[in-house]
C-alpha positions in Angstrom: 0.0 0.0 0.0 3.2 2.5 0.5 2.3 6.2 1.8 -0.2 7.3 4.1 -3.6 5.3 4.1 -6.3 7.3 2.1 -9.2 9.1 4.1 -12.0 7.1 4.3 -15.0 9.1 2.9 -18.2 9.2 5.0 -20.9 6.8 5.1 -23.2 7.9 2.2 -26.9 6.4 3.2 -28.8 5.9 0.2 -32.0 4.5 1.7 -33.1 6.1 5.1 -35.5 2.9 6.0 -31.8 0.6 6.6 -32.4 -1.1 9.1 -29.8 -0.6 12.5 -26.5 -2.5 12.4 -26.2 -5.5 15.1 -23.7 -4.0 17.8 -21.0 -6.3 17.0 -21.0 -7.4 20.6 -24.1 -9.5 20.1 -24.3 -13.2 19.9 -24.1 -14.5 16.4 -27.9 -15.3 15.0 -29.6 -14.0 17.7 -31.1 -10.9 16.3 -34.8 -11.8 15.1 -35.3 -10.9 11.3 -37.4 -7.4 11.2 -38.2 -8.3 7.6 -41.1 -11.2 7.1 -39.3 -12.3 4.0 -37.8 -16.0 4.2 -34.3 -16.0 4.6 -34.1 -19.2 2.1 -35.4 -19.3 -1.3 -37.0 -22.7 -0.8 -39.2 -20.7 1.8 -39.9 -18.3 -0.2 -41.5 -20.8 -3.1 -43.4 -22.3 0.2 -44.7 -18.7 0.9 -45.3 -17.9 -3.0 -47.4 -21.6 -2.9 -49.1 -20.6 -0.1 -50.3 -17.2 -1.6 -52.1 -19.1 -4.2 -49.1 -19.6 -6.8 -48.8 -22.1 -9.0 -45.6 -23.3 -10.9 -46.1 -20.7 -13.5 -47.2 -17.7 -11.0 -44.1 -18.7 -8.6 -41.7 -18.3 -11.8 -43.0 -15.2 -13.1 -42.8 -13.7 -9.4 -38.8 -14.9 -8.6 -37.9 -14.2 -12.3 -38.9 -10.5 -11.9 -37.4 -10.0 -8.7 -34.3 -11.9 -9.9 -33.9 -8.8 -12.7 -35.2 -6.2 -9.9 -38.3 -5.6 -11.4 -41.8 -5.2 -10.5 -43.0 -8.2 -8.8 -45.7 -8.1 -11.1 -43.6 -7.5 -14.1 -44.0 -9.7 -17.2 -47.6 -10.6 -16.2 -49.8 -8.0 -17.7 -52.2 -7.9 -17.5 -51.9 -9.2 -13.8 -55.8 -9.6 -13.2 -55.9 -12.4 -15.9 -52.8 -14.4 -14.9 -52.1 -14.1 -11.1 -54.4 -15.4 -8.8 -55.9 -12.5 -6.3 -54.7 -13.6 -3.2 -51.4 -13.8 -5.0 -51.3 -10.4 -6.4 -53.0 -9.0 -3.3 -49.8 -9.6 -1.2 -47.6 -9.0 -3.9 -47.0 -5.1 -2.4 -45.9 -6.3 0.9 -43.8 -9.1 -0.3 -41.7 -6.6 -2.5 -41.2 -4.5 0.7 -40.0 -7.5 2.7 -37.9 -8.8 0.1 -36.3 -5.3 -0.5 -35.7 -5.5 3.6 -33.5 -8.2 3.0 -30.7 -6.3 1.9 -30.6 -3.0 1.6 -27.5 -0.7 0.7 -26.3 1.3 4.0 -23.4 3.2 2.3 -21.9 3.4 -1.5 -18.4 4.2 -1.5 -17.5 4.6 -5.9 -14.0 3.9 -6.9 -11.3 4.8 -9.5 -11.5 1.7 -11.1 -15.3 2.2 -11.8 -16.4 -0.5 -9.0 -18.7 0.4 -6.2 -18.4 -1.1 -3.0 -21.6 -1.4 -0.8 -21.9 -2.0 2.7 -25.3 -4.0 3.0 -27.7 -4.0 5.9 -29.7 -7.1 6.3 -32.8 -7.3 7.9 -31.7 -8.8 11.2 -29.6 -5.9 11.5 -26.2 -7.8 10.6 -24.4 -6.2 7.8 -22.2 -7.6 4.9 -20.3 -6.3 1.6 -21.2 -6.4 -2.3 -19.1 -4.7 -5.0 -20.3 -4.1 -8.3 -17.6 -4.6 -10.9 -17.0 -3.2 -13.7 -17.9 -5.2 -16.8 -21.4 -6.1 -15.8 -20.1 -8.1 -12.6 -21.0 -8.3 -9.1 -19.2 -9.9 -6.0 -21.9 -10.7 -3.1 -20.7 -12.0 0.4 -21.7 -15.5 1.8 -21.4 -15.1 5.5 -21.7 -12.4 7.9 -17.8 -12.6 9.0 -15.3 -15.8 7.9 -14.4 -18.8 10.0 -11.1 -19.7 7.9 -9.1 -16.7 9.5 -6.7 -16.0 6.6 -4.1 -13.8 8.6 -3.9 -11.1 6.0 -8.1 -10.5 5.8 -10.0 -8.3 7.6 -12.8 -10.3 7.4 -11.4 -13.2 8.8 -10.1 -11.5 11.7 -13.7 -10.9 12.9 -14.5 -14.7 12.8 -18.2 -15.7 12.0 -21.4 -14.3 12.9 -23.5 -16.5 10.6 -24.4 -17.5 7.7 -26.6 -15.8 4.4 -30.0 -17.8 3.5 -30.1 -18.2 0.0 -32.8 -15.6 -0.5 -30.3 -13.3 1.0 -27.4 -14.2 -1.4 -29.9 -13.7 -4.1 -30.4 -10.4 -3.2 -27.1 -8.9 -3.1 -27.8 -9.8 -6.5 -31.3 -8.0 -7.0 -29.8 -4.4 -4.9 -27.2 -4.3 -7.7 -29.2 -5.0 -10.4 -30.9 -2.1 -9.2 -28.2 0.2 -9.7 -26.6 -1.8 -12.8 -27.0 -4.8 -15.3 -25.3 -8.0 -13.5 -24.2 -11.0 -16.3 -21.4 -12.1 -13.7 -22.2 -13.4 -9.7 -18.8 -14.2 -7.8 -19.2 -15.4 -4.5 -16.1 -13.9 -3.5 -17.3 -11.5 -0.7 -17.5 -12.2 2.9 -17.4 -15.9 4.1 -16.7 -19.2 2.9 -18.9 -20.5 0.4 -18.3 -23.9 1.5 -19.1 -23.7 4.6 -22.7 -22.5 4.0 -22.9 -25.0 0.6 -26.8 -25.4 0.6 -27.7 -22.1 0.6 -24.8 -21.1 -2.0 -26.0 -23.9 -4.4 -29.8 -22.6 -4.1 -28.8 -19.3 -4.7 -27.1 -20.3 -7.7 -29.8 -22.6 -8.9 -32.3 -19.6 -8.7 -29.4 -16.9 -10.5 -29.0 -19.4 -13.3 -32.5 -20.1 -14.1 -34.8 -17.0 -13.3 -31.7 -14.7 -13.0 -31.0 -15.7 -16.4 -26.9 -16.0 -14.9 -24.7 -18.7 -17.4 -23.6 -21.0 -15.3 -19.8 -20.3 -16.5 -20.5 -16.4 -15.1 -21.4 -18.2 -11.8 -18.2 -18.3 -10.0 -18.1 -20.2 -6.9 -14.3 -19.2 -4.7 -13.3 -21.0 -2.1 -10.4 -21.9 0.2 -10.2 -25.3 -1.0 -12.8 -28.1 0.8 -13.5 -31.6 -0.5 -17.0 -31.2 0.2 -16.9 -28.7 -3.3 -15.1 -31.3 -4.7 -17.8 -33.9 -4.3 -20.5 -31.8 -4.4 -20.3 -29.5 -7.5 -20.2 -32.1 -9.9 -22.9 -33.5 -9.3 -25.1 -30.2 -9.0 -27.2 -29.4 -12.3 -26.0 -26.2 -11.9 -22.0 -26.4 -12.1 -20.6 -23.2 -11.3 -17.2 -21.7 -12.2 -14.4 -22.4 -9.8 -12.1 -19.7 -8.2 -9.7 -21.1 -6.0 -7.8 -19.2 -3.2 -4.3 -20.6 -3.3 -1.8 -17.8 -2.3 0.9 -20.4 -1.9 2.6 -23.5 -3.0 4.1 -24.3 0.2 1.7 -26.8 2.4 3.7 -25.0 5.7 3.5 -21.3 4.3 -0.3 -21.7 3.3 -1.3 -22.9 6.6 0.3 -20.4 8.0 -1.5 -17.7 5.9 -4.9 -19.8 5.8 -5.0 -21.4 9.3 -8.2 -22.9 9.4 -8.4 -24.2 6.0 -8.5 -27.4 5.4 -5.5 -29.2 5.3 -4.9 -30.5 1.4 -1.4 -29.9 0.3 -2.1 -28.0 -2.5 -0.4 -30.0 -5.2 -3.6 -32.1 -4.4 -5.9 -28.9 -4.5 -4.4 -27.9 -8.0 -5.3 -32.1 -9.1 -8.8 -31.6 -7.7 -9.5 -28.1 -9.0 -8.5 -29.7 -12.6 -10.5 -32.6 -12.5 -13.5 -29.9 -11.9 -12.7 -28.1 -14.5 -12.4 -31.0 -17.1 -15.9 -31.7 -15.8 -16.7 -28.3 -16.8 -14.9 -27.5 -19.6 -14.5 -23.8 -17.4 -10.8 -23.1 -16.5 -9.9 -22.6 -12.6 -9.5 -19.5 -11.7 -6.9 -19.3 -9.3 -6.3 -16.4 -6.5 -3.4 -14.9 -5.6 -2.7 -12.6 -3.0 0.5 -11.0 -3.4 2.1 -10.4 -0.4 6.0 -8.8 -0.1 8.6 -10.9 0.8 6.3 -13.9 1.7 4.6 -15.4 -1.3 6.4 -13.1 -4.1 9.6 -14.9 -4.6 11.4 -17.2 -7.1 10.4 -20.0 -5.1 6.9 -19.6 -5.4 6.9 -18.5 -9.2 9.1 -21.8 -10.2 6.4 -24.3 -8.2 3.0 -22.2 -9.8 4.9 -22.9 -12.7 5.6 -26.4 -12.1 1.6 -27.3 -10.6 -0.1 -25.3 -13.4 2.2 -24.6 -16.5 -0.5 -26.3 -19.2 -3.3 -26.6 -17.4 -6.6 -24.8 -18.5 -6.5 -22.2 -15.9 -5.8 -18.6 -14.9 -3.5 -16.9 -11.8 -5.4 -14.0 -10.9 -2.2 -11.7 -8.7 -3.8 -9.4 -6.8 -1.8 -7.0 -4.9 -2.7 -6.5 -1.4 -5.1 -4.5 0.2 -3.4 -2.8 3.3 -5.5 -3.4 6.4 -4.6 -1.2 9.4 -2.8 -3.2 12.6 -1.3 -6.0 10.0 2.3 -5.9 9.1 1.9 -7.3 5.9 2.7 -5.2 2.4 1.9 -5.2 -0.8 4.6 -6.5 -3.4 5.8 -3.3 -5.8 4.3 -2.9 -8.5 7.5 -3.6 -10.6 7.5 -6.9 -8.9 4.0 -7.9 -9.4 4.6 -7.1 -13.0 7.5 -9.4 -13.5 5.9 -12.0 -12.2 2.6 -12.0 -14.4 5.1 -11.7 -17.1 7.2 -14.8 -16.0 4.4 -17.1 -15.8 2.9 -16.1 -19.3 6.1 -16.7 -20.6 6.6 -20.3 -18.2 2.9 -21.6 -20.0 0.8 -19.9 -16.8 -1.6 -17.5 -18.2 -1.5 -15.1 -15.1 -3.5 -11.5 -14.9 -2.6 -9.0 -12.6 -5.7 -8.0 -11.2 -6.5 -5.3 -8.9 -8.2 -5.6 -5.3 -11.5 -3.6 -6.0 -11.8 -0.4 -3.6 -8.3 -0.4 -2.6 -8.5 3.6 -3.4 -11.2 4.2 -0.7 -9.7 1.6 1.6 -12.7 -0.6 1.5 -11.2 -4.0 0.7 -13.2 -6.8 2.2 -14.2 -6.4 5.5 -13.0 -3.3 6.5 -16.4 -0.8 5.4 -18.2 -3.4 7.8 -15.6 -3.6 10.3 -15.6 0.8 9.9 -19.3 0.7 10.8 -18.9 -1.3 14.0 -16.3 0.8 15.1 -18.3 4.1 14.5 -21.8 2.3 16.0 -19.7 1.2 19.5 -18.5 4.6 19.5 -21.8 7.1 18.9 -24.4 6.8 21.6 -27.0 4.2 21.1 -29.4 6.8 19.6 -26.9 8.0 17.1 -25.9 4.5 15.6 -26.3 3.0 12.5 -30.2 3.2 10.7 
């Protein structure tokens, strides 16, 4: 990061009716949902059944709020195709469905993403970032139980976990704001340790969202249960796999409740997916100076995935306050995407969206913490 850290702009509220953050000193899950929307999408076809919808009716109803639309849209006339208890409830449904995520603070960046810090209805709070080219990256989890040392997500350990519904509409509050052809579950949490509700969502995204499956992209930390599971889902995501080292000792160091795979193994699964697929892996890279940036590392990327159908996303750290890790030099980063292009490693150098606001993953959430402890109760977060 180099220099003094950037000002962090002030919250920007874009919808007064956000609900309260959770003071971050309350037990995880224990907040009751202020929002009568079903947390999971398979309640939420329950509900829609209950209403009066048939298979049709409950299609039209998730496909329109899928593209952040009218709940009604794509039914006209609505008299003659909903039934009227359906389309009598429809209002209050859209308002408890909106609950279910609403945007607390927009924070725009240089590179033309926009980082959200999203309120859920239970008063928890995670991150979305809309990308640019039509992507979006939506959270998982409310915090991260794999504690990677150099993420400020992870150093908050887990709250809980999203219901699908929730997921989804990380999804439906960008739409709102942009067109979304790409989902990475790449925010907060790890997707495999909420799988169900990660797979429903994606189910729902690639059918009524209209999502290809290939622009689904499912990143993990590396557990076998992906490994057994996504192959045999009807809905096979992309795979984005957080390496960050070749070194068994140095990764467990830097991921310290991952599982332990060696990650010669991890590459070999991660393959196999992908020739299932026919999608290359995407693999992550956090660049980190002096500790996965040298010769060492390049030579054994090169040896594990020189040929393979794959891609080494290097993304240069994201500086987080009270860590004394830094982020390679430029010059370095450079020479290494170049090396492993020319070694047979198609690498990218990517950047770590909202590193100009300082609102890498984890740390707009863990801002708003610190500012609700600190205001009186009356002043906190709406």
């Amino acid at each position: 990061m180099g220099g003094p850290e950037s000002p962090m702009p002030p919250p920007n509220p874009v919808d007064p009716r956000a609900p309260r953050l959770a003071h971050p000193a309350a037990a995880p899950g224990s907040e009751a949902p202020a929002s009568g929307a079903p947390r999971a999408v398979a309640a939420l076809r329950a509900w829609l059944r209950a209403a009066g919808a048939k298979p049709c009716h409950e299609a039209a109803v998730l496909r329109a709020w899928t593209h952040a639309l009218p709940l009604d849209a794509g039914t006209r006339p609505a008299e003659s195709f909903l039934p009227g208890a359906l389309r009598a409830s429809l209002p209050a449904l859209a308002s408890d469905l909106a609950a279910l995520a609403r945007a607390h603070s927009a924070h725009p960046a240089g590179d033309g993403s926009l980082r959200l810090l999203v309120a859920l209805a239970d008063g928890n709070a995670v991150e979305s970032v809309l990308l640019p080219r039509d992507g979006v990256c939506v959270s998982t989890q409310v915090g991260c139980a794999v504690g990677c040392t150099f993420c400020m997500t992870g150093r908050e350990g887990l709250r809980r976990g999203l219901g699908s519904a929730e997921i989804v509409a990380q999804v439906v509050l960008a739409r709102s704001r942009r067109p979304v052809r790409k989902v990475v579950f790449m925010g907060m949490g790890e997707p495999a340790h909420n799988l169900d509700p990660v797979i429903e969502a994606i189910d729902l995204l690639a059918d009524e969202g209209a999502i290809g499956h290939k622009n689904l992209v499912f990143s993990t930390v590396g557990d076998r249960r992906v490994f057994d599971r996504l192959p045999r889902e009807r809905v096979r995501p992309a795979l984005a796999l957080s390496l960050h080292s070749t070194f068994a000792d140095r990764r467990a160091a830097l991921l310290p409740r991952a599982p332990r795979i060696d990650p010669a193994e991890l590459v070999d699964l991660a393959q196999a997916y992908s020739r299932a697929t026919g999608y290359p892996v995407q693999y992550q890279w956090t660049l980190l100076e002096g500790i996965n940036d040298g010769d060492d590392e390049v030579e054994r990327i090169v040896a594990l995935l020189a040929g393979h159908y794959a891609v080494m996303n290097l993304i240069p750290y994201n500086r987080v306050d009270g860590l004394a890790y830094r982020r390679t030099s430029g010059h370095r980063a450079v020479a290494i995407a170049r090396r492993l292009c020319e070694r047979g490693v198609l690498a990218k150098l990517r950047q770590s969206a909202g590193q100009d606001v300082d609102g890498g993953c984890g740390q707009l959430r863990a801002r708003a913490l610190v500012a609700a402890v600190a205001r009186p109760a009356e002043a906190r977060l709406q």
